[in-house]
SERO-4910 file (N, C-alpha, C, O; in steps of 0.05 Angstrom, whole numbers):
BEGIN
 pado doro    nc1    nc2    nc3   cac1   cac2   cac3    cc1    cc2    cc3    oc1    oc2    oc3
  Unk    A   1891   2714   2181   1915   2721   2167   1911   2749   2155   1893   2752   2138
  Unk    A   1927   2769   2163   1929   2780   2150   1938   2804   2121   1952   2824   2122
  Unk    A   1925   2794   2099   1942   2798   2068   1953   2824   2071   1970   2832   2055
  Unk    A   1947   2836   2087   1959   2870   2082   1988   2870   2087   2004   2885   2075
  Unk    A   1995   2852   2106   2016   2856   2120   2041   2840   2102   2065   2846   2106
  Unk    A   2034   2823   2085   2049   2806   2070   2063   2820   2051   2053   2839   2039
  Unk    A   2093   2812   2046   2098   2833   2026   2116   2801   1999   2122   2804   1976
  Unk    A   2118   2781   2013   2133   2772   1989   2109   2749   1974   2090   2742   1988
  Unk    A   2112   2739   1950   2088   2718   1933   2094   2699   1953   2073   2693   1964
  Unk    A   2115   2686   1964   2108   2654   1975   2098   2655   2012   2099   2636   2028
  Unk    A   2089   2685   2017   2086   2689   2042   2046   2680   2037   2030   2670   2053
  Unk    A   2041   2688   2007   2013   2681   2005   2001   2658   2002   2010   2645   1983
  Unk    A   1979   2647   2018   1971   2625   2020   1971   2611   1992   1975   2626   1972
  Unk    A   1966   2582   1987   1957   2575   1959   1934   2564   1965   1926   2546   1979
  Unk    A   1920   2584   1943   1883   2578   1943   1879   2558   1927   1857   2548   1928
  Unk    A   1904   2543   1905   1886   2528   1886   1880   2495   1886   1872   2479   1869
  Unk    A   1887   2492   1912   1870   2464   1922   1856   2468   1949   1866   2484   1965
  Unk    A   1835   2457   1954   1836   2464   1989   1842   2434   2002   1838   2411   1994
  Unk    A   1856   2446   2032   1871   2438   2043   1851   2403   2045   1860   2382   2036
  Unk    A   1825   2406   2056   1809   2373   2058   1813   2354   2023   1799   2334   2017
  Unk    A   1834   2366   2006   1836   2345   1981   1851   2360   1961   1845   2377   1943
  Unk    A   1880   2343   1974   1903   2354   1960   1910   2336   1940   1896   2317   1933
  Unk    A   1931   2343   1931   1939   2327   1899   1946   2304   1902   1963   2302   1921
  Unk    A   1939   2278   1891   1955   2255   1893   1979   2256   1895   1988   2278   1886
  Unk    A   1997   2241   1904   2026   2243   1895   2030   2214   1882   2019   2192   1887
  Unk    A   2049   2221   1861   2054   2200   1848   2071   2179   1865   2080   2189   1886
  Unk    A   2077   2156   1861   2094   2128   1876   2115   2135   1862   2116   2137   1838
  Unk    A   2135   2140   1879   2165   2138   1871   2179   2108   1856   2178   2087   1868
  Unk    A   2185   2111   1840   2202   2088   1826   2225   2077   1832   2246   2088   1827
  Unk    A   2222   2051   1843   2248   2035   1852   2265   2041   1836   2260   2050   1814
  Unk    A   2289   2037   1846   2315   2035   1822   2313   2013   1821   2302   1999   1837
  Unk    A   2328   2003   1793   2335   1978   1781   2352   1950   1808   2351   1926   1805
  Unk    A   2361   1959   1822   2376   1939   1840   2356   1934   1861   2357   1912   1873
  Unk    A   2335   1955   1869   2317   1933   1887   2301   1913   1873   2285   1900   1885
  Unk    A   2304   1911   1854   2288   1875   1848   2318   1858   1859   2342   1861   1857
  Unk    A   2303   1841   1867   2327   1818   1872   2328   1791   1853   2341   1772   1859
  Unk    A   2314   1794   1831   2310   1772   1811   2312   1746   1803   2321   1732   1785
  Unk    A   2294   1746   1834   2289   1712   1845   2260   1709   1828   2249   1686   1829
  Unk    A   2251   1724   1818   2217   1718   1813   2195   1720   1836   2178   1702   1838
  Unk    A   2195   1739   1850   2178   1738   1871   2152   1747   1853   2148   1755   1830
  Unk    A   2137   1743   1878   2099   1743   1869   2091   1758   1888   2085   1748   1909
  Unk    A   2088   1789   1885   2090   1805   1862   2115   1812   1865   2124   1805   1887
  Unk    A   2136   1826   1848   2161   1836   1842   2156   1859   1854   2133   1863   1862
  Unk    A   2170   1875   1857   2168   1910   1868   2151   1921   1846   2128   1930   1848
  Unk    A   2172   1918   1819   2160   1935   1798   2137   1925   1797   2120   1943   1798
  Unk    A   2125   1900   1794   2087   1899   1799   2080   1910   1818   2056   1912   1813
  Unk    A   2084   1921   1842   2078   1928   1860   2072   1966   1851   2052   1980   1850
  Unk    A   2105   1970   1847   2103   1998   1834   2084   2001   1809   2074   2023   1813
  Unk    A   2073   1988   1782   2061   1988   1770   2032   1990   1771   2018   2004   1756
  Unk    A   2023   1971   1798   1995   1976   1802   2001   2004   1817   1986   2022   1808
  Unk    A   2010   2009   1829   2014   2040   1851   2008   2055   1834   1986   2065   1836
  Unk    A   2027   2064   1806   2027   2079   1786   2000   2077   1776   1993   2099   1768
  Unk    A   1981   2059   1773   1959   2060   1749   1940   2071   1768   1930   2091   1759
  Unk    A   1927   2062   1804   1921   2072   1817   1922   2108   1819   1902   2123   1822
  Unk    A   1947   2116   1818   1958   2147   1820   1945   2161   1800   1932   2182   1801
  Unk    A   1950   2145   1781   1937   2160   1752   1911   2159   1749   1903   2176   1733
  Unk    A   1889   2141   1762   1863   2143   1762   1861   2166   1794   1853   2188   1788
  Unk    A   1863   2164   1805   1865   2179   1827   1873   2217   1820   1857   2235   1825
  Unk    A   1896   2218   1810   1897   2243   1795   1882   2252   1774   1881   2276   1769
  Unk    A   1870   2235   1761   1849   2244   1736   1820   2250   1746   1802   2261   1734
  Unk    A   1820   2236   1781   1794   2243   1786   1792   2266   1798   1775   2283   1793
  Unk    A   1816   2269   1818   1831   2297   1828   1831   2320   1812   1825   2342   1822
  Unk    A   1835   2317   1791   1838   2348   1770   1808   2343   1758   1802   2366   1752
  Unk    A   1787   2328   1752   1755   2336   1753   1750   2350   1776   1745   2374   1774
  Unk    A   1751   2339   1796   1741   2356   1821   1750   2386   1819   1734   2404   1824
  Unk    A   1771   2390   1813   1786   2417   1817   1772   2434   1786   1766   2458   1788
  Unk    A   1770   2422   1767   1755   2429   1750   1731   2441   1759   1726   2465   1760
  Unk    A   1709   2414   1769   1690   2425   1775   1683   2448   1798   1662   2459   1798
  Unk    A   1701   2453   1816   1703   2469   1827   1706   2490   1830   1696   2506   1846
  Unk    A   1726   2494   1806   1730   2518   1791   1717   2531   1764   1724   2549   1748
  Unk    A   1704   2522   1765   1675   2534   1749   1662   2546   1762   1652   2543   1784
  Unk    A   1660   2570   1739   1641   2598   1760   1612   2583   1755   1605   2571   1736
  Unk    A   1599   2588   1777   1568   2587   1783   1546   2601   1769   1539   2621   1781
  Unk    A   1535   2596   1748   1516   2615   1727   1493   2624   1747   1474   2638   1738
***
């Protein structure tokens, strides 16, 4: 690639993850009408709930890495 030739910001690569461990993405949240509120085992939203607590340990471990990564080397 090369930077010489680039003239606009979104033509430049993004250095601040590398590509082998990108950001979690969070689980999208059902809307309120897909439960069907028979009582199923698990409901969506349990379903979505564990997704969500997963994401959030997953992203907290995600931004250490990137932390540690990004610490200059003494």
């Amino acid at each position: 690639m090369d930077l010489e030739k680039m003239s606009h910001a979104e033509d430049l690569p993004d250095l601040s993850t590398p590509a082998d461990d990108p950001e979690p993405q969070a689980p999208i949240e059902p809307p309120l009408e897909a439960c069907c509120t028979s009582g199923c085992v698990p409901c969506i939203f349990d379903v979505y709930a564990e997704d969500l607590n997963a994401y959030r340990v997953a992203h907290m471990a995600w931004k250490a890495r990137q932390a540690a990564n990004n610490t200059p080397q003494s």
